[in-house]
N, C-alpha and C positions, 0 to 999 in steps of 0.2 A: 531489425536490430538483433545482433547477436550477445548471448554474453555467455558466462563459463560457470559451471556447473565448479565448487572449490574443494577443499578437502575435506571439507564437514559437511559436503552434499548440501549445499546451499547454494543459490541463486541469488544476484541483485537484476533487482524492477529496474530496468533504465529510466533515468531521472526526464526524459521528456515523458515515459509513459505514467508515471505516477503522478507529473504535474498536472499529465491531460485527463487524469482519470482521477483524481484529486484523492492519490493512494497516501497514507501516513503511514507509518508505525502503529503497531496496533490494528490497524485494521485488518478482518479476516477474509482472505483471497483462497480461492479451491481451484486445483488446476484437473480438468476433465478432460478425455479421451476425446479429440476431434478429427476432423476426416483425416485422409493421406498420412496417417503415422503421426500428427500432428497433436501438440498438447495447448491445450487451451488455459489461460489463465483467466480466471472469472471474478469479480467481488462477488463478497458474500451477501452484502444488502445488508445487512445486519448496523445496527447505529454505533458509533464509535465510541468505544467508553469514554467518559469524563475526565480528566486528571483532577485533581484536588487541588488545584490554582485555577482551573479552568472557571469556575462561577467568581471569580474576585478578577476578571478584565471585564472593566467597561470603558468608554469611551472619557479617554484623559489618563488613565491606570495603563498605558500600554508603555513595555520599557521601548525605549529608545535606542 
């Protein structure tokens, strides 16, 4: 997949790779040197912060 580097030097995750690698907002991704000129983009591992709604969904509380 290709995508384009914009004018404030930013990048979008294509939406199949963040679905299959269950990438959000917020989460921290590092991109490192890989072989053949190649840049690698990595999760961090790191746990995803909380929003402040996120403890008030449980099962019935979900909007529709």
């Amino acid at each position: 997949m290709v995508t384009r580097v914009n004018k404030e030097v930013r990048v979008t995750i294509p939406r199949p790779i963040r679905s299959r690698y269950e990438i959000a907002a917020g989460d921290a991704v590092s991109f490192e040197p890989g072989p053949d000129s190649r840049i690698v983009l990595a999760q961090d591992g790191a746990p995803r912060p909380v929003g402040r709604f996120e403890t008030l969904r449980w099962p019935g509380n979900q909007h529709r």
